[in-house]
Predicted model as a PDB file, atoms N, CA, C, CB and O in Angstrom, pLDDT in the B-factor column:
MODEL        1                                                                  
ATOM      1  N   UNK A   1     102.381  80.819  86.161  1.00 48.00           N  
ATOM      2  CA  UNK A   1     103.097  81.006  87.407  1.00 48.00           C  
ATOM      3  C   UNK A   1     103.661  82.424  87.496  1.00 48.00           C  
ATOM      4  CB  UNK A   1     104.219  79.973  87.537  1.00 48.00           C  
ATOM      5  O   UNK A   1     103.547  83.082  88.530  1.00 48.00           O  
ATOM      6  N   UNK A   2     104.169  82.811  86.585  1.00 57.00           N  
ATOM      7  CA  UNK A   2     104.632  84.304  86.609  1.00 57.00           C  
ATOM      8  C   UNK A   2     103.514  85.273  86.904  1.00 57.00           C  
ATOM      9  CB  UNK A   2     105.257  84.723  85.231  1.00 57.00           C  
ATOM     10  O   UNK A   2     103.660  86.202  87.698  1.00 57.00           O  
ATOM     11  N   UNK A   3     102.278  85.013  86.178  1.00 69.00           N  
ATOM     12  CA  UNK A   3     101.277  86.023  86.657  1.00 69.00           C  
ATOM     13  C   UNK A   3     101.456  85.970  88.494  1.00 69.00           C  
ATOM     14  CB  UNK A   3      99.515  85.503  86.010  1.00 69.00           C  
ATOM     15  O   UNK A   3     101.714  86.898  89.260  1.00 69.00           O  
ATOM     16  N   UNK A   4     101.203  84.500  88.791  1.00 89.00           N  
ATOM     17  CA  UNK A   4     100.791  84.566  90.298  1.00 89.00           C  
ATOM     18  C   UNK A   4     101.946  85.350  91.343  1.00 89.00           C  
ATOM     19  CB  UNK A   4     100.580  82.916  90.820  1.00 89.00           C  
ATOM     20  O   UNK A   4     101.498  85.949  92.321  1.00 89.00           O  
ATOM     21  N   UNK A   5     103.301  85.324  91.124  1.00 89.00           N  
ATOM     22  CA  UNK A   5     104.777  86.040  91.289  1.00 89.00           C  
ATOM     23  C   UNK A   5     104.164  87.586  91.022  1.00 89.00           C  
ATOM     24  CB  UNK A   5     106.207  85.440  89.941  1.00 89.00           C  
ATOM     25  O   UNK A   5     104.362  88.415  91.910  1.00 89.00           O  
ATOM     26  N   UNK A   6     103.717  87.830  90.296  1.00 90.00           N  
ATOM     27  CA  UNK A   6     103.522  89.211  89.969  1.00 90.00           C  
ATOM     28  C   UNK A   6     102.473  89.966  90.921  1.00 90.00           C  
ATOM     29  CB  UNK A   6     103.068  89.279  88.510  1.00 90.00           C  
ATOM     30  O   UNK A   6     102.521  91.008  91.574  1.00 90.00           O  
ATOM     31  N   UNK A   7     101.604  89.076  90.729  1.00 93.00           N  
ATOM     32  CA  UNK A   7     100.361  89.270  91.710  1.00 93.00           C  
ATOM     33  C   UNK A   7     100.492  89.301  92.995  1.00 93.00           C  
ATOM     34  CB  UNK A   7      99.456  88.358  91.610  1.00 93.00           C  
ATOM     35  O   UNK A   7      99.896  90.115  93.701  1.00 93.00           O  
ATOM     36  N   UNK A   8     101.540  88.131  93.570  1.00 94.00           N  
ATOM     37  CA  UNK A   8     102.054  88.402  94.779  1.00 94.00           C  
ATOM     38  C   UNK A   8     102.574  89.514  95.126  1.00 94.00           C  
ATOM     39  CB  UNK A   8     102.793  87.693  95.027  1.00 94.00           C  
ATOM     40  O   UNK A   8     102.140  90.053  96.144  1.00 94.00           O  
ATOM     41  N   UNK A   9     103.335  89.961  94.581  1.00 95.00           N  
ATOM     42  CA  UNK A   9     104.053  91.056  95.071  1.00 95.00           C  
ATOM     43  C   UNK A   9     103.593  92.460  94.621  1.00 95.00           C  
ATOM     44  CB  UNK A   9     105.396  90.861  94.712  1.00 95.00           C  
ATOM     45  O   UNK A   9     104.142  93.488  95.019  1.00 95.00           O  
ATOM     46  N   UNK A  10     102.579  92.437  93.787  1.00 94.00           N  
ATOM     47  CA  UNK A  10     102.140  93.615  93.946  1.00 94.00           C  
ATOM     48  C   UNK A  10     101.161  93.489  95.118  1.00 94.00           C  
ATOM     49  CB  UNK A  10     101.603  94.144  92.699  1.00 94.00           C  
ATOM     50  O   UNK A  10     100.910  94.595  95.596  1.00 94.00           O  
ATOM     51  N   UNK A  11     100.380  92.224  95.874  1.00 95.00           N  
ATOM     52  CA  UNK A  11      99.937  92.711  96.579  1.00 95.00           C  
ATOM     53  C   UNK A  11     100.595  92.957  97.629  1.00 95.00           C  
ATOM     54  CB  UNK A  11      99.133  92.314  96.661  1.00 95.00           C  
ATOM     55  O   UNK A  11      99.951  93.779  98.280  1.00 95.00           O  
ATOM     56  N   UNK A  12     101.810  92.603  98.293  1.00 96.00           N  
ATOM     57  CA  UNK A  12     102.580  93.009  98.961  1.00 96.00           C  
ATOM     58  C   UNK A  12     102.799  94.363  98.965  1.00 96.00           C  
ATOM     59  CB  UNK A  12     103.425  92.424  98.784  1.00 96.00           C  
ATOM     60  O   UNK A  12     102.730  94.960 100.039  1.00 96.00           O  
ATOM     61  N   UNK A  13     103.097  95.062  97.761  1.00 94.00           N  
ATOM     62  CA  UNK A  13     103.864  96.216  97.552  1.00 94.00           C  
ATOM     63  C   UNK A  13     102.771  97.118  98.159  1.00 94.00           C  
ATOM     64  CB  UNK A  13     104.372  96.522  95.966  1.00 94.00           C  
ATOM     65  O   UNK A  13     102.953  97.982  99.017  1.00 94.00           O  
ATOM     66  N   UNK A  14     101.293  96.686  97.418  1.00 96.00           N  
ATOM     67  CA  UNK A  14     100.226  98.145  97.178  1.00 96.00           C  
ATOM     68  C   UNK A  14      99.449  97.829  98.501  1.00 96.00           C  
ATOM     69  CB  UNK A  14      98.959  98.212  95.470  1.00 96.00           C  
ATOM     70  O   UNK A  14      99.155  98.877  99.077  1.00 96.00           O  
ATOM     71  N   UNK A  15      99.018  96.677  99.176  1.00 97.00           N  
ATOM     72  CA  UNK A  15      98.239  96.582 100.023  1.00 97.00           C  
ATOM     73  C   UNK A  15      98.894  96.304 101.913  1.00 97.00           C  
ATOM     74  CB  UNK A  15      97.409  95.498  99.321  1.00 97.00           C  
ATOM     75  O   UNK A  15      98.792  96.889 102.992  1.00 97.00           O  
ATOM     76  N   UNK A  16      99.514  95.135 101.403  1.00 96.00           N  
ATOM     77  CA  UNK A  16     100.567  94.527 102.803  1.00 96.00           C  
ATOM     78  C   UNK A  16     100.673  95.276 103.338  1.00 96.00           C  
ATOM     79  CB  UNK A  16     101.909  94.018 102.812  1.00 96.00           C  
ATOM     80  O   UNK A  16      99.920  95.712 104.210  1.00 96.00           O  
ATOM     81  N   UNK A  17     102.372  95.939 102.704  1.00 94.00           N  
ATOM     82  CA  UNK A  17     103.252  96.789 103.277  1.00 94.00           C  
ATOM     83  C   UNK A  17     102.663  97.915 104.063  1.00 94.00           C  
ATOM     84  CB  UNK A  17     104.057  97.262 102.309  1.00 94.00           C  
ATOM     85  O   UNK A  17     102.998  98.078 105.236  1.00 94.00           O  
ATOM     86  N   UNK A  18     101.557  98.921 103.305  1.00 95.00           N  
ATOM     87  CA  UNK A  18     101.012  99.828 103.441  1.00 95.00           C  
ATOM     88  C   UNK A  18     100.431  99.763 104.699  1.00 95.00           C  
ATOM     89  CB  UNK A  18     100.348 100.024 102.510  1.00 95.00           C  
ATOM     90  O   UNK A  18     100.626 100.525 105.645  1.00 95.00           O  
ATOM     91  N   UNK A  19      99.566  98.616 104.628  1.00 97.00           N  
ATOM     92  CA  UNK A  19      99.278  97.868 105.955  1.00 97.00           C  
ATOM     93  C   UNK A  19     100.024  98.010 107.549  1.00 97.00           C  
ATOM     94  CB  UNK A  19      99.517  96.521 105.546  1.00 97.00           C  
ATOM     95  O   UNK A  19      99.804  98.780 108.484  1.00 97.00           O  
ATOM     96  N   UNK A  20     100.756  97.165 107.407  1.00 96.00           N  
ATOM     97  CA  UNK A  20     102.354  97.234 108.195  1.00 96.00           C  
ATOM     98  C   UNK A  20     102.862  98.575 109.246  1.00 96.00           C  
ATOM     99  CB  UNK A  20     103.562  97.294 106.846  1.00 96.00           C  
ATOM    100  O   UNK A  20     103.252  98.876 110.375  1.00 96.00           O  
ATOM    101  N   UNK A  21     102.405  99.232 107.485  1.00 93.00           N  
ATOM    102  CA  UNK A  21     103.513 100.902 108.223  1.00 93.00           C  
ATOM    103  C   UNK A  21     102.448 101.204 108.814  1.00 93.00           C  
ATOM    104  CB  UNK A  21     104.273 102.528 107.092  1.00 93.00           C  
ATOM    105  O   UNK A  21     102.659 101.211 110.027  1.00 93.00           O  
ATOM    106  N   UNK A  22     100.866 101.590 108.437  1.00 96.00           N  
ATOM    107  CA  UNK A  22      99.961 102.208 109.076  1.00 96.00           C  
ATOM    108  C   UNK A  22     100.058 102.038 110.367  1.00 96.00           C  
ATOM    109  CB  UNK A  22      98.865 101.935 108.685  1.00 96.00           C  
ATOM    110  O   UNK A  22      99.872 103.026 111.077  1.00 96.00           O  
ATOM    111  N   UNK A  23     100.405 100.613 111.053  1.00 97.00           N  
ATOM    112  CA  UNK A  23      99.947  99.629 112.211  1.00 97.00           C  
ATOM    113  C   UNK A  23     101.113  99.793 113.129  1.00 97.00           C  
ATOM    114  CB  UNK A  23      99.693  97.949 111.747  1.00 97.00           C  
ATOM    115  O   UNK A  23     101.041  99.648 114.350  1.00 97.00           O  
ATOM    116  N   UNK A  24     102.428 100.172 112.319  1.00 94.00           N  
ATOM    117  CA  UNK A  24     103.456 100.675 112.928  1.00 94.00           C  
ATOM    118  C   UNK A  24     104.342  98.821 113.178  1.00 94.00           C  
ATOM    119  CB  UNK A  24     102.830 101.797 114.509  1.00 94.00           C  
ATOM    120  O   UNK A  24     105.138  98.693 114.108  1.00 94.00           O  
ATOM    121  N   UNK A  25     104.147  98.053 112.582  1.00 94.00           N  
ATOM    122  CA  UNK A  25     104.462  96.874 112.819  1.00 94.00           C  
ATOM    123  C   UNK A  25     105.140  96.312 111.999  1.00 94.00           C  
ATOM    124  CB  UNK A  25     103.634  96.263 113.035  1.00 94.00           C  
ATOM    125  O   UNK A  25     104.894  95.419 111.188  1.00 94.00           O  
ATOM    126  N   UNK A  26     106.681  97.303 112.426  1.00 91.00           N  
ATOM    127  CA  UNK A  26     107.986  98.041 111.661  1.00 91.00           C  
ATOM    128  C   UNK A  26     108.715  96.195 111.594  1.00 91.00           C  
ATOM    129  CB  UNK A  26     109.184  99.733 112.981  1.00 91.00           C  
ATOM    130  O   UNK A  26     109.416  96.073 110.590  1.00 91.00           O  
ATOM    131  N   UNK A  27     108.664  95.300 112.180  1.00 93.00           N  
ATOM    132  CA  UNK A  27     109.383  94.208 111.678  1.00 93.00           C  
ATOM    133  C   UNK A  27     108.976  93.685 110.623  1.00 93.00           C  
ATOM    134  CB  UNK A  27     109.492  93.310 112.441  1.00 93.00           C  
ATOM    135  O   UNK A  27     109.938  93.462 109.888  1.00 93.00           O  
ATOM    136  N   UNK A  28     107.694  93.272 110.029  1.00 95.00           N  
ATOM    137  CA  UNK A  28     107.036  93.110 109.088  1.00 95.00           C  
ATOM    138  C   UNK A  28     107.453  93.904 108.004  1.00 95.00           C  
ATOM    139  CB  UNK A  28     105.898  93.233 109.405  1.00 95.00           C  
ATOM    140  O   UNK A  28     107.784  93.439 106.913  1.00 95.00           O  
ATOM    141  N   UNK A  29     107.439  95.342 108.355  1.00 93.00           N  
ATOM    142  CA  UNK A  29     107.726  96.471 107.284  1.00 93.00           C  
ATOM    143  C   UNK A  29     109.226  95.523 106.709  1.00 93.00           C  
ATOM    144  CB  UNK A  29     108.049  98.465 108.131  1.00 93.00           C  
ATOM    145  O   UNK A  29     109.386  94.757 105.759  1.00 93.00           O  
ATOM    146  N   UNK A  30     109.864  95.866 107.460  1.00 92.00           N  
ATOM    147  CA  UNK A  30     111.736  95.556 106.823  1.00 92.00           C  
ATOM    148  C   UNK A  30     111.695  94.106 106.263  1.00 92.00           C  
ATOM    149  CB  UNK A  30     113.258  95.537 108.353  1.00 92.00           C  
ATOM    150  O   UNK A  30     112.607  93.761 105.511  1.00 92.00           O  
ATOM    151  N   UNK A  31     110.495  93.051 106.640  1.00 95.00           N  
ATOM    152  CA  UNK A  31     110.712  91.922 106.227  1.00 95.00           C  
ATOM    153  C   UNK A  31     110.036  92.221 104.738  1.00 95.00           C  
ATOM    154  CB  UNK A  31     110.148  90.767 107.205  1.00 95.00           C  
ATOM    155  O   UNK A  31     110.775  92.341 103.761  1.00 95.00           O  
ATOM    156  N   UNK A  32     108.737  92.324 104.630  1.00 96.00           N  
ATOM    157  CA  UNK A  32     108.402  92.811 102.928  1.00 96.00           C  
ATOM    158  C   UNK A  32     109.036  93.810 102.370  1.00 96.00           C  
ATOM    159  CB  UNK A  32     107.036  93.284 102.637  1.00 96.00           C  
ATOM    160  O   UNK A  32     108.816  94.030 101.179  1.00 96.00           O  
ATOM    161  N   UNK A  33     110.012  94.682 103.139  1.00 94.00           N  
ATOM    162  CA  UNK A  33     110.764  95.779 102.150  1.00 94.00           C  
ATOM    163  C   UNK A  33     111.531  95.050 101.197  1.00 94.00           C  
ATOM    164  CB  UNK A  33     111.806  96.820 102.912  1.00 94.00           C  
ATOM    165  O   UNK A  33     111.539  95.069  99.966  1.00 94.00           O  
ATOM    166  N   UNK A  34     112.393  94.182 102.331  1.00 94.00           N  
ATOM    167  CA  UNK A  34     113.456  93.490 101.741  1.00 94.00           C  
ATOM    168  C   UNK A  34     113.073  92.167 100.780  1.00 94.00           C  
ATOM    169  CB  UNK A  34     114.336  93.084 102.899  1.00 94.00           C  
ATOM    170  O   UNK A  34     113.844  91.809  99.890  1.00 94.00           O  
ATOM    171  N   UNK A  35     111.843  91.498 101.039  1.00 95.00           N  
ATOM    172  CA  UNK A  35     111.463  90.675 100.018  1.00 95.00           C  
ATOM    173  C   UNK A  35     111.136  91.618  98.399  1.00 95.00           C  
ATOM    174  CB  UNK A  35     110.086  89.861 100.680  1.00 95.00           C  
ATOM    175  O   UNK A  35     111.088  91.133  97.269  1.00 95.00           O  
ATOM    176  N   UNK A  36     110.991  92.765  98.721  1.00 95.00           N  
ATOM    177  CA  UNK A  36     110.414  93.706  97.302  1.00 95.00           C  
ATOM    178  C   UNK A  36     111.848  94.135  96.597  1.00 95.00           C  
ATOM    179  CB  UNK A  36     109.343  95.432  97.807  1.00 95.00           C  
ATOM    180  O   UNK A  36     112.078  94.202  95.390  1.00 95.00           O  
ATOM    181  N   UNK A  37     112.360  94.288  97.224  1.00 94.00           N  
ATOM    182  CA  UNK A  37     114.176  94.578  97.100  1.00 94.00           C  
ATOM    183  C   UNK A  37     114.588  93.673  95.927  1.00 94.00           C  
ATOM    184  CB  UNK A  37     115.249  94.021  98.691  1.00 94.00           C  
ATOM    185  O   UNK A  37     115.018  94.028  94.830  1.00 94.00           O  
ATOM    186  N   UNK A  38     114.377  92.490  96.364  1.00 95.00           N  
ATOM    187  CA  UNK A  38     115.373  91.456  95.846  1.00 95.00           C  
ATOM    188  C   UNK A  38     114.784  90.932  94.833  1.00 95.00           C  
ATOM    189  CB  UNK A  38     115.806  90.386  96.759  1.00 95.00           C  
ATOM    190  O   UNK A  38     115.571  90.398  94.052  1.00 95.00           O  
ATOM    191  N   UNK A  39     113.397  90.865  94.467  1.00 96.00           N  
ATOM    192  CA  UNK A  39     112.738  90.473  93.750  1.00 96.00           C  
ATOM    193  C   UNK A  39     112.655  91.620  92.888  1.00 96.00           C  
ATOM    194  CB  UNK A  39     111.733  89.928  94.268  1.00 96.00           C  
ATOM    195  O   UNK A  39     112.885  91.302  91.721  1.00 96.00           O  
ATOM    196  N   UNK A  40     112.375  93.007  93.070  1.00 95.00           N  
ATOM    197  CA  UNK A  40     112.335  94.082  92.153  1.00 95.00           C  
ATOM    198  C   UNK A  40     114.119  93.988  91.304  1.00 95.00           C  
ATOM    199  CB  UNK A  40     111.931  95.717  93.206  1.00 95.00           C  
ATOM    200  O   UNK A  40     114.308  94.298  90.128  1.00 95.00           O  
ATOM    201  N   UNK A  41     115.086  93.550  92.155  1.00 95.00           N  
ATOM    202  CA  UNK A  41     116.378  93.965  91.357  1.00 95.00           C  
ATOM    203  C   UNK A  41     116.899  92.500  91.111  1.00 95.00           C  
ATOM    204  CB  UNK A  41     117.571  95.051  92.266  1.00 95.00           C  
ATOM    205  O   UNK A  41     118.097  92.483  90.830  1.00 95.00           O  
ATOM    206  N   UNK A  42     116.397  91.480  91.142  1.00 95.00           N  
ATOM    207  CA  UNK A  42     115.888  90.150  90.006  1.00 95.00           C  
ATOM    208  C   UNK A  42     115.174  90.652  88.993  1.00 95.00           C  
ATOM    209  CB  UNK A  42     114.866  88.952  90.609  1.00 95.00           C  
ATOM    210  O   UNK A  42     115.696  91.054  87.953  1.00 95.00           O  
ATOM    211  N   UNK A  43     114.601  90.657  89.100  1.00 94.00           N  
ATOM    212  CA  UNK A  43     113.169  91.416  88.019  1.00 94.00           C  
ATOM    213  C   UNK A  43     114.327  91.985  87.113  1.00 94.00           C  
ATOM    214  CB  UNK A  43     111.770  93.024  88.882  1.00 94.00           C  
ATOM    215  O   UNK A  43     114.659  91.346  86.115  1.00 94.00           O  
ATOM    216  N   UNK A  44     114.891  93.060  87.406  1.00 96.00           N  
ATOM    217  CA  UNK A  44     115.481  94.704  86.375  1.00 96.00           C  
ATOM    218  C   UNK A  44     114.716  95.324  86.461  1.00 96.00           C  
ATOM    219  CB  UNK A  44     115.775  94.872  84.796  1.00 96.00           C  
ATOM    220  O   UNK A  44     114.684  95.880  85.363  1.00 96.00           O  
ATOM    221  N   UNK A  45     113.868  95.749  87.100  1.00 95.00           N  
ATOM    222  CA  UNK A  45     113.501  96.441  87.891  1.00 95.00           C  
ATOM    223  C   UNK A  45     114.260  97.455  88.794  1.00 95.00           C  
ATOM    224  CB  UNK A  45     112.986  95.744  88.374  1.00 95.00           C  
ATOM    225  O   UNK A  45     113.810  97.737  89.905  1.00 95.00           O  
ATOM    226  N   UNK A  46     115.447  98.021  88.302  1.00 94.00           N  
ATOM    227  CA  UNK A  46     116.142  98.797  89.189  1.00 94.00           C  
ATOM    228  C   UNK A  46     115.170 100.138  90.082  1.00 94.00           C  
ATOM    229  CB  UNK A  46     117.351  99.375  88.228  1.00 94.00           C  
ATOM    230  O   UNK A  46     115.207 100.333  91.297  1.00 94.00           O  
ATOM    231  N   UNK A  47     114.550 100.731  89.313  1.00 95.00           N  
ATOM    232  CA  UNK A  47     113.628 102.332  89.815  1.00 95.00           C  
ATOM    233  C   UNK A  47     112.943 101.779  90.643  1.00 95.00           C  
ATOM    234  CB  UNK A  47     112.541 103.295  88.717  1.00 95.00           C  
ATOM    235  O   UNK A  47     112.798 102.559  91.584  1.00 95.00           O  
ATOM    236  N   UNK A  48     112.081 100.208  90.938  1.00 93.00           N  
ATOM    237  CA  UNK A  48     111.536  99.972  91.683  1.00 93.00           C  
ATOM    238  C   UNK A  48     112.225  99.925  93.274  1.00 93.00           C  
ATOM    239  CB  UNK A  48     111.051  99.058  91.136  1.00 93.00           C  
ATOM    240  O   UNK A  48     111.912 100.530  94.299  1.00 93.00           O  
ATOM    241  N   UNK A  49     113.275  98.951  92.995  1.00 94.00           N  
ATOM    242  CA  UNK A  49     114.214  98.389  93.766  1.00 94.00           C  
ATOM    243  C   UNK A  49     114.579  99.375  94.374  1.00 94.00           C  
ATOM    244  CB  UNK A  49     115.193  97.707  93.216  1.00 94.00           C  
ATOM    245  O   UNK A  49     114.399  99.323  95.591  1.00 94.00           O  
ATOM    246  N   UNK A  50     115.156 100.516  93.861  1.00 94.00           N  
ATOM    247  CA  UNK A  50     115.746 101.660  94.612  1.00 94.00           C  
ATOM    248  C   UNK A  50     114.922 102.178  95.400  1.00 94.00           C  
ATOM    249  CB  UNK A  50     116.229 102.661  93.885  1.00 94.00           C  
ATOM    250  O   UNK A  50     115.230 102.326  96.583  1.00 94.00           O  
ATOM    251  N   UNK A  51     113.598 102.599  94.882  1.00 91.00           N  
ATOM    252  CA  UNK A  51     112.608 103.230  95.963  1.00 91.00           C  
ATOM    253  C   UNK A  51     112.231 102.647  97.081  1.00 91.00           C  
ATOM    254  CB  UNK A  51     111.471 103.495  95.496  1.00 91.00           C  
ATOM    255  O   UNK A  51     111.654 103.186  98.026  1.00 91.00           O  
ATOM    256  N   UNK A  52     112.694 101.071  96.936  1.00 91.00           N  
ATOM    257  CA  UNK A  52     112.187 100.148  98.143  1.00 91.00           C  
ATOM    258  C   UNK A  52     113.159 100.102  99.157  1.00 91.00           C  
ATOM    259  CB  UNK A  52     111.887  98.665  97.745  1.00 91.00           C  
ATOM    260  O   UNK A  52     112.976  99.910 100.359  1.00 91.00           O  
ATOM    261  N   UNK A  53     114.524 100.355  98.375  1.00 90.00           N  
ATOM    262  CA  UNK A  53     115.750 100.278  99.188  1.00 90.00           C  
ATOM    263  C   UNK A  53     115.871 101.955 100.216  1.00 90.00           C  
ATOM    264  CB  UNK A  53     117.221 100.005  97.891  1.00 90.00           C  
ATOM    265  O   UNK A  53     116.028 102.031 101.434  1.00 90.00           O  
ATOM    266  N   UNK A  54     115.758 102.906  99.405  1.00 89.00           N  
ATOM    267  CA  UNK A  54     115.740 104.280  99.922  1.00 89.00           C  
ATOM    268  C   UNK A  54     114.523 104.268 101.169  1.00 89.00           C  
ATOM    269  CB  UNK A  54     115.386 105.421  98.568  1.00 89.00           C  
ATOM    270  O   UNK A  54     114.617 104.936 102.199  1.00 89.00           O  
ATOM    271  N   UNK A  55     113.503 103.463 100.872  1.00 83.00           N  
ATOM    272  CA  UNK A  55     112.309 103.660 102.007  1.00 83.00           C  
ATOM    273  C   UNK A  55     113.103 102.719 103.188  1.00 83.00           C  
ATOM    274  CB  UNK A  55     110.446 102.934 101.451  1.00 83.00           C  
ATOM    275  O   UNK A  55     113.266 103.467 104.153  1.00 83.00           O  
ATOM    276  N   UNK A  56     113.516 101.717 103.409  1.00 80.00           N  
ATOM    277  CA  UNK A  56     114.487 100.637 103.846  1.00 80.00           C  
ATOM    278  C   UNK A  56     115.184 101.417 104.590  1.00 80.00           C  
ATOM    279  CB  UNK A  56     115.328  99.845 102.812  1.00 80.00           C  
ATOM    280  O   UNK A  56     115.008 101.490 105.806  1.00 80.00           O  
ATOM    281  N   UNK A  57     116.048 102.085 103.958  1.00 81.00           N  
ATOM    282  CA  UNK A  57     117.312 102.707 104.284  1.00 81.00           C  
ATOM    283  C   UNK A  57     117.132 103.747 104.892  1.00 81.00           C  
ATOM    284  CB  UNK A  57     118.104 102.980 103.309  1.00 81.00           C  
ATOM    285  O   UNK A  57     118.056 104.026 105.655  1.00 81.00           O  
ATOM    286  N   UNK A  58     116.004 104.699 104.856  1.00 75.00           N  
ATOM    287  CA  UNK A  58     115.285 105.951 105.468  1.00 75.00           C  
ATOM    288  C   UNK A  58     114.784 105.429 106.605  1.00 75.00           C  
ATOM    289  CB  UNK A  58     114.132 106.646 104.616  1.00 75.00           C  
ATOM    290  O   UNK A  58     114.548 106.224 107.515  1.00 75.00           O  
ATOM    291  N   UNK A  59     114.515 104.026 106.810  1.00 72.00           N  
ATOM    292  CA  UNK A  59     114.050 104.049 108.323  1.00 72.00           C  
ATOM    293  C   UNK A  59     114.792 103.503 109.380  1.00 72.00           C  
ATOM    294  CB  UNK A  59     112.890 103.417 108.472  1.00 72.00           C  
ATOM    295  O   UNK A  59     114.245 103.035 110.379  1.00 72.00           O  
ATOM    296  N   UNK A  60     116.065 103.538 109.210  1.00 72.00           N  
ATOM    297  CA  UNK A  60     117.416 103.066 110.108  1.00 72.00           C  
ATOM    298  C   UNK A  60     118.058 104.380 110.722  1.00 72.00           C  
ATOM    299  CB  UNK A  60     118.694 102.234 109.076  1.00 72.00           C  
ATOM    300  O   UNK A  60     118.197 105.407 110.058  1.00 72.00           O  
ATOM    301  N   UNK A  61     118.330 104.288 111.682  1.00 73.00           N  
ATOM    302  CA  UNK A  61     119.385 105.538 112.304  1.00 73.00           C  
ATOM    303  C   UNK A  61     120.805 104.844 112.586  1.00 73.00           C  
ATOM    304  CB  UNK A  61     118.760 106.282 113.966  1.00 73.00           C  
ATOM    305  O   UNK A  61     121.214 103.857 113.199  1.00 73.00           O  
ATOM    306  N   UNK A  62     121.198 105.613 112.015  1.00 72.00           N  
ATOM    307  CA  UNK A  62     123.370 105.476 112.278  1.00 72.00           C  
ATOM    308  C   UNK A  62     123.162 105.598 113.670  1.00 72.00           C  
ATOM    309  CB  UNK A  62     124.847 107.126 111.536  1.00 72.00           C  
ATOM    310  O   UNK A  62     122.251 106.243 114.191  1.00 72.00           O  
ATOM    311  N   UNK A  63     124.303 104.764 114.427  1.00 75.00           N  
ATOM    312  CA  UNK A  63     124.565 105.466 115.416  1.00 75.00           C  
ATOM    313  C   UNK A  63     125.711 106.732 115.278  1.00 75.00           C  
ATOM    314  CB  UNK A  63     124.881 104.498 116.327  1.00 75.00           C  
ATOM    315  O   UNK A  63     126.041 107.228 116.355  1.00 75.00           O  
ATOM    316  N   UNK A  64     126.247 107.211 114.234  1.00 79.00           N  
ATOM    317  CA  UNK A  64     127.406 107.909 114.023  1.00 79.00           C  
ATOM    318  C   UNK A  64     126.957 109.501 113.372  1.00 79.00           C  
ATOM    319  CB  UNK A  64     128.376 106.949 112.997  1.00 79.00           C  
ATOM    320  O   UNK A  64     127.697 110.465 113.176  1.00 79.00           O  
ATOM    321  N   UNK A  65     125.430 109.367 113.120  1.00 71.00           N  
ATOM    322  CA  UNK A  65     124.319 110.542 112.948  1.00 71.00           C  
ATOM    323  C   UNK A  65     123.840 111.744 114.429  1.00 71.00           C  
ATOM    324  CB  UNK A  65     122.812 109.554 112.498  1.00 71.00           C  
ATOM    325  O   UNK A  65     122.886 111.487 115.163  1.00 71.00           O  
ATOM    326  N   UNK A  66     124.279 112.369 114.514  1.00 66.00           N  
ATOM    327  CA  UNK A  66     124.061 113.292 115.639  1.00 66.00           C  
ATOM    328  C   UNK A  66     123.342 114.189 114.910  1.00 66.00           C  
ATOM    329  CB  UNK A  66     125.307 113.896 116.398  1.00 66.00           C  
ATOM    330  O   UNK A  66     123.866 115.298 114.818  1.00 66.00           O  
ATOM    331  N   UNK A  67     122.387 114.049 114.413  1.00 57.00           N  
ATOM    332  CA  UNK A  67     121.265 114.951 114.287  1.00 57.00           C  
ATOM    333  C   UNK A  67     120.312 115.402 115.092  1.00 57.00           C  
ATOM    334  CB  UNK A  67     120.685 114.622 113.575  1.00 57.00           C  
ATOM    335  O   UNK A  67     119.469 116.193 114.668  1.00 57.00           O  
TER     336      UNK A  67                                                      
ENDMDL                                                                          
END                                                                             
């Protein structure tokens, strides 16, 4: 069972997601970001987790950002 957990989510990570962003079909994106999130920082997986969270977090605008 752990293989298949693993397998899942890497195909999420390497194929899905990638998917998603290409297609621009940004709800999907935030829904597998955040499934990779929680499962990478279950895991201990922190370096993963973070990069998933920073990509996450990079695609939100503040409203309090006047850039």
């Amino acid at each position: 069972m752990k293989d298949d957990n693993e397998n899942y989510y890497t195909l999420i990570e390497e194929t899905i997601l990638p998917y998603y962003q290409k297609i621009g079909y940004f709800i999907l994106v935030e829904h597998y970001e955040r499934k990779l999130f929680y499962y990478y920082s279950e895991k201990g997986d922190l370096k993963k987790a973070m990069r998933i969270a920073h990509s996450y977090i990079g695609s939100k605008t503040s409203f309090y950002d006047h850039h």
